[in-house]
C-alpha positions as CSV (number, residue, x, y, z in Angstrom):
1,X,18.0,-20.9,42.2
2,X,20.4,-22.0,39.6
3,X,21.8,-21.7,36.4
4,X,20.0,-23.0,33.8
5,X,20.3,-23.3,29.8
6,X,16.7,-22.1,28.6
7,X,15.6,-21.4,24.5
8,X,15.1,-17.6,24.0
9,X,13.5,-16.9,20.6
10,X,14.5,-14.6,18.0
11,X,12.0,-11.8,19.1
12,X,13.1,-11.8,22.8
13,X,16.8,-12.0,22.2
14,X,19.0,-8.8,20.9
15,X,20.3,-9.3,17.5
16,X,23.7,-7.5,18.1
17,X,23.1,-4.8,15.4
18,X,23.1,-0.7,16.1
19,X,20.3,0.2,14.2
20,X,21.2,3.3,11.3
21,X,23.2,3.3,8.4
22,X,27.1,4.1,7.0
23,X,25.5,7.5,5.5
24,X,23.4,8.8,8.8
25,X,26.5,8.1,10.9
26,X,28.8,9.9,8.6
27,X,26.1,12.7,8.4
28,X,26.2,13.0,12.4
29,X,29.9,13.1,12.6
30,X,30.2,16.2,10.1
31,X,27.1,18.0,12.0
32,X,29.0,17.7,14.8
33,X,32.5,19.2,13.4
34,X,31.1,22.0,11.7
35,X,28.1,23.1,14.2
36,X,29.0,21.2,17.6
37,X,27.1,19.0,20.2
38,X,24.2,21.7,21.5
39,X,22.7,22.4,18.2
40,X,22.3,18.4,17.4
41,X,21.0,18.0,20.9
42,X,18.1,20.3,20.1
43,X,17.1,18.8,16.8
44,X,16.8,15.3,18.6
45,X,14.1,17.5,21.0
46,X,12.1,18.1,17.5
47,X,12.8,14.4,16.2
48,X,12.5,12.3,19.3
49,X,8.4,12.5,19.4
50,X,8.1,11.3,15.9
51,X,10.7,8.2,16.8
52,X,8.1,7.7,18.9
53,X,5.2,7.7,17.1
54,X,6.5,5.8,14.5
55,X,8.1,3.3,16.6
56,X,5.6,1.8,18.5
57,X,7.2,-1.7,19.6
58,X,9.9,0.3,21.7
59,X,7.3,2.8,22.7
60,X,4.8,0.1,24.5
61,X,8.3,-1.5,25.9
62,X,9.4,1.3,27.9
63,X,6.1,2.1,29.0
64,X,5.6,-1.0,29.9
65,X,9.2,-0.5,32.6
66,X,7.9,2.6,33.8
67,X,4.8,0.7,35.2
68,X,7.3,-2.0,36.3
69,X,9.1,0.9,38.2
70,X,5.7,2.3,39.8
71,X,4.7,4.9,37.9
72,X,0.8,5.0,37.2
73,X,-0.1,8.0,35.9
74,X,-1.0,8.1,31.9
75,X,1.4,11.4,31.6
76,X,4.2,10.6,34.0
77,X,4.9,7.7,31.8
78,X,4.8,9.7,28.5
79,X,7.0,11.9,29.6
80,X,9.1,9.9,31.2
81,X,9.2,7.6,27.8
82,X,10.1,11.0,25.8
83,X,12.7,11.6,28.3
84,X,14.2,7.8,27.8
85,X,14.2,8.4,24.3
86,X,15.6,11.7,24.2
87,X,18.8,10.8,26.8
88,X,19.1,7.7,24.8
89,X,19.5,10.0,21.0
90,X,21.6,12.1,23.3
91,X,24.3,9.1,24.3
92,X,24.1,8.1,21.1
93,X,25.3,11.9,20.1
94,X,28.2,11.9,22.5
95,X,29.4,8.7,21.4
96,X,29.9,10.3,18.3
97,X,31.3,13.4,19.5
98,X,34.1,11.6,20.9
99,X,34.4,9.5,17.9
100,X,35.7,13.4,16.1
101,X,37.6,14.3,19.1
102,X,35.1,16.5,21.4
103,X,35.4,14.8,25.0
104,X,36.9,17.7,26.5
105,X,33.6,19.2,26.3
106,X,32.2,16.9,28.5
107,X,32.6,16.5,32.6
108,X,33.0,13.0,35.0
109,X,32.7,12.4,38.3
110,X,33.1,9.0,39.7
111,X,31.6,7.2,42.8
112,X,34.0,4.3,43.5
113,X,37.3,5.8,43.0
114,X,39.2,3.6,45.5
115,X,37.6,0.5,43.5
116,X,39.1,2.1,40.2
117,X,42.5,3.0,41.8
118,X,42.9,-0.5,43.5
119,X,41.6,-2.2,39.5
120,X,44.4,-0.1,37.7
121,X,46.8,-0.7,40.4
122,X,46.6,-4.7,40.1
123,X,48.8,-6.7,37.9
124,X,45.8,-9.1,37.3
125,X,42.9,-8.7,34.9
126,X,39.3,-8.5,35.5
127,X,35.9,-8.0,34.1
128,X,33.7,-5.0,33.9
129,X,30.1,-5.3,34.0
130,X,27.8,-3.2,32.8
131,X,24.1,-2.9,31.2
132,X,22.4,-1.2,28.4
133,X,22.4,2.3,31.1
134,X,23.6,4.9,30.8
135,X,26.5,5.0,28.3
136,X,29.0,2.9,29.5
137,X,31.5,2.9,25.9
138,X,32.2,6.1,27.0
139,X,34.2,5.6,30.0
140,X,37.2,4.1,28.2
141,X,37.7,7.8,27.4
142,X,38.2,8.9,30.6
143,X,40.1,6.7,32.7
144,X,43.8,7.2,33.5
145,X,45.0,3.9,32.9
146,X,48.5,3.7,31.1
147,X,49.5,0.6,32.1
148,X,46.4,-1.3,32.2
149,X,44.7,-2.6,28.8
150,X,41.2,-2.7,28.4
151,X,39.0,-4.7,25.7
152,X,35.3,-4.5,24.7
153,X,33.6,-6.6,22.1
154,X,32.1,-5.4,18.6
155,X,29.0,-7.5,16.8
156,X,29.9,-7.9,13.2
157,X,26.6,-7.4,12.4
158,X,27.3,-3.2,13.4
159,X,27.9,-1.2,10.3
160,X,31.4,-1.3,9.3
161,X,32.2,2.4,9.5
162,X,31.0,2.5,13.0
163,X,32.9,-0.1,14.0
164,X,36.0,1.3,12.0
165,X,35.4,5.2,14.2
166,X,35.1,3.2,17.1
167,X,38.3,1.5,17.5
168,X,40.5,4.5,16.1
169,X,38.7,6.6,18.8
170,X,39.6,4.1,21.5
171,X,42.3,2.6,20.7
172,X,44.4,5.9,21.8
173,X,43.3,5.4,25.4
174,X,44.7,1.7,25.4
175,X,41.4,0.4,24.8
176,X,41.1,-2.5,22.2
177,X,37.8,-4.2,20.4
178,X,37.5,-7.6,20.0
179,X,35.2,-8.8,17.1
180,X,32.3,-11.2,17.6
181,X,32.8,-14.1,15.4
182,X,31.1,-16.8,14.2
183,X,33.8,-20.1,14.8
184,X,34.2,-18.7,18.5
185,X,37.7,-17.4,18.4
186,X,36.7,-14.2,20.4
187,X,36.4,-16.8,23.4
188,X,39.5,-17.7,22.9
189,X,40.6,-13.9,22.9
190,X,38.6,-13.2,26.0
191,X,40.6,-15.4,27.8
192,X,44.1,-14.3,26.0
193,X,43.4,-11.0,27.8
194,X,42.4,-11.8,31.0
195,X,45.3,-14.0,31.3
196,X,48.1,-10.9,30.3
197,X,46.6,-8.9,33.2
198,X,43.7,-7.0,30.9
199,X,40.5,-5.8,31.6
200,X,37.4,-6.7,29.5
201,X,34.0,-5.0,29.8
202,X,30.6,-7.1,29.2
203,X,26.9,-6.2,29.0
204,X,25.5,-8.6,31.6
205,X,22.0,-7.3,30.7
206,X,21.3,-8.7,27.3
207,X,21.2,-12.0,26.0
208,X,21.9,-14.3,22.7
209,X,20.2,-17.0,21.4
210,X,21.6,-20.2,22.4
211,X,23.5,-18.4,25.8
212,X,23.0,-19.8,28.9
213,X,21.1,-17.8,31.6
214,X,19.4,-17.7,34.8
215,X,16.3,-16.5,35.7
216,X,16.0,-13.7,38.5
217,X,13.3,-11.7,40.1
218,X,14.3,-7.6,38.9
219,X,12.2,-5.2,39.5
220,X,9.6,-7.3,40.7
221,X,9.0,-9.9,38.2
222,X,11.3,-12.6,36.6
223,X,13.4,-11.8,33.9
224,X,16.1,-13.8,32.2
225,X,19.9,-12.1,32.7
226,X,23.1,-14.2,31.0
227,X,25.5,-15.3,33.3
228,X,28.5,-16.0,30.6
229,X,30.6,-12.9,32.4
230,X,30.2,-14.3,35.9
231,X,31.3,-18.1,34.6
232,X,33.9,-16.3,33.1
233,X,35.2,-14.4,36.0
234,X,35.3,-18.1,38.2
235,X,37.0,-19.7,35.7
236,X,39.4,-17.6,35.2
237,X,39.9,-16.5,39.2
238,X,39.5,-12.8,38.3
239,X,37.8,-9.9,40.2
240,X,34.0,-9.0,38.6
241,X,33.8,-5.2,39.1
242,X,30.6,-3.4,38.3
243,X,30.4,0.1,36.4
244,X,28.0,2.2,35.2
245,X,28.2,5.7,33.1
246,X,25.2,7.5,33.6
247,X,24.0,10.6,32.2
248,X,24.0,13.9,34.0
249,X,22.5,17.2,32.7
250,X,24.7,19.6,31.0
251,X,27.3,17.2,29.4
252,X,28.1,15.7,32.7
253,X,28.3,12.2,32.8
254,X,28.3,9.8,36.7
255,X,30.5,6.7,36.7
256,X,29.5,4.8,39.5
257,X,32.4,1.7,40.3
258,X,31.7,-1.4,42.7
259,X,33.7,-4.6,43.3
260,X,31.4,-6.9,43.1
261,X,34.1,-10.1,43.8
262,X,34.7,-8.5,47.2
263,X,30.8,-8.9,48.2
264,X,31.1,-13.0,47.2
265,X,31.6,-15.3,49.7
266,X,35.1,-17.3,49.4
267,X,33.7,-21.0,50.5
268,X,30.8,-22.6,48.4
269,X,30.3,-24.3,45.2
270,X,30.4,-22.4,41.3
271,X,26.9,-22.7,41.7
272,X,26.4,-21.0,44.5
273,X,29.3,-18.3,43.5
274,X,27.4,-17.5,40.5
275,X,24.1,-16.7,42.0
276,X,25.8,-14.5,44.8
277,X,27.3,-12.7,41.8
278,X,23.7,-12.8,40.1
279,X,22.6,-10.9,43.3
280,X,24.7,-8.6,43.6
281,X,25.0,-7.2,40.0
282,X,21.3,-7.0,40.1
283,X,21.2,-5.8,42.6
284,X,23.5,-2.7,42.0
285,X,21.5,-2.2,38.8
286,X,18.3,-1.9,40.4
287,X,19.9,0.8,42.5
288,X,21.1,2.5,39.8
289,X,17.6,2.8,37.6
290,X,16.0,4.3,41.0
291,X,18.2,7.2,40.9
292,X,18.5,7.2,37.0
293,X,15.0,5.7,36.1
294,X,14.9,7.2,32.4
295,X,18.2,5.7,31.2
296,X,17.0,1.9,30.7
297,X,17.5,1.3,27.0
298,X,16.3,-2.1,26.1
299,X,13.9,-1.4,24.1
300,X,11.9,-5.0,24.2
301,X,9.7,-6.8,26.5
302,X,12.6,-7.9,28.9
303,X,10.7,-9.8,31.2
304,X,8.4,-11.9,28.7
305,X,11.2,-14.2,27.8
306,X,11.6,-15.5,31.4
């Protein structure tokens, strides 16, 4: 199966935009200061069912994953939707929390260490992909990488402040944003990085109108995944590595690390490159929502569009 440039309409592509305003996000930042993380958790457990009612597009969506990861019964799936829901309000909360200095409140263990060790250790650059699991912004925050640069992309449709907290928070641990824009130059910046030995993290989940894409069976049905991070990583002869943050109770968080380049076979066309790396990063992600199967947070049909 190959790559393939298909049309995604508006309502099955993400926009780019965090939804909530300047004033909410402001609001969250000084709850957390003066009161702390606990208290705001427990006020998402009283808001999180009314999200719910009142937000029926992303309600029907997650149900309808649950069923797509075997659940059948009406109130496993409820629950297991107020669950997704509530983790999801809850990485939301730590982003912030980090945003006004509170990460040494929170705990990491990662699964993969020799993978991080060998990615900090190497003079080259490479690419980090992730998904819309788990939290993965936050594990700029807790790597121990002096030496090694690291760069994420921003949407300039996100609110302004947000955007403004979020680089001052990371760019203290070497970690840099790069801006979305609409003449392209952030390719151009993608490349500029990798090239000078960076690192820059990707969602490989989502995907844009106009992006190219390849359709590939997950979960049990076909479902359209981009594969710009992948063409990227051949292009530029860098190492894909895969990582994942996921949530943990009691403010502990799980950072699982793989390198996916060493799993790609070295003979073979881009063609056939690319789909290995398709299989594998899907692969790794199905794992990963078997043992963390309330931490999926696309909140749309994701298979319709293939």
């Amino acid at each position: 199966m190959s790559a393939k440039k298909k049309k995604v309409s508006k309502t099955k592509a993400w926009s780019g935009k965090t939804q909530g305003g300047s004033f909410g996000q402001m609001s969250i930042m000084l709850f957390l200061r003066t009161f702390g993380i606990s208290p705001l958790y427990f006020i998402l457990r009283l808001v999180v069912p009314f999200y719910m009612l009142f937000s029926r597009r992303n309600r029907l969506a997650i149900e309808s994953y649950f069923r797509r990861m075997g659940y059948t019964s009406r109130w496993d799936i409820l629950r297991l939707t107020f669950r997704n829901h509530y983790y999801f309000a809850q990485a939301m909360v730590d982003r912030f929390a980090l945003f006004v200095n509170l990460q040494h409140r929170y705990k990491v263990r990662i699964d993969g260490n020799e993978a991080l060790l060998e990615l900090l250790g190497s003079p080259n650059g490479a690419i980090l992909a992730g998904a819309h699991v788990g939290n993965m912004e936050m594990a700029g925050y807790f790597f121990d990488h002096q030496e090694k640069h690291f760069h994420g992309i921003v949407f300039g449709d996100e609110v302004k402040f947000l955007n403004k907290k979020r680089m001052s928070a990371l760019s203290k641990h070497k970690v840099e944003m790069i801006p979305v824009t609409s003449d392209m130059s952030h390719i151009f910046a993608l490349h500029q990085a990798l090239a000078q030995g960076g690192c820059i993290t990707l969602h490989c989940d989502r995907i844009l109108l106009g992006k190219k894409v390849m359709e590939y069976p997950f979960l049990g049905a076909q479902a359209l995944f981009p594969t710009g991070a992948f063409s990227l990583a051949l292009r530029m002869n860098v190492p894909v590595i895969a990582i994942f943050m996921m949530r943990e109770k009691s403010k502990r968080y799980h950072i699982i690390i793989r390198n996916l380049s060493s799993l790609i076979p070295q003979e073979g066309s881009q063609s056939e490159k690319l789909y290995a790396y398709m299989t594998q990063y899907v692969s790794m992600l199905e794992e990963v929502l078997k043992q963390y199967p309330e931490q999926w947070y696309n909140y749309y049909d994701f298979w319709k569009a293939a």
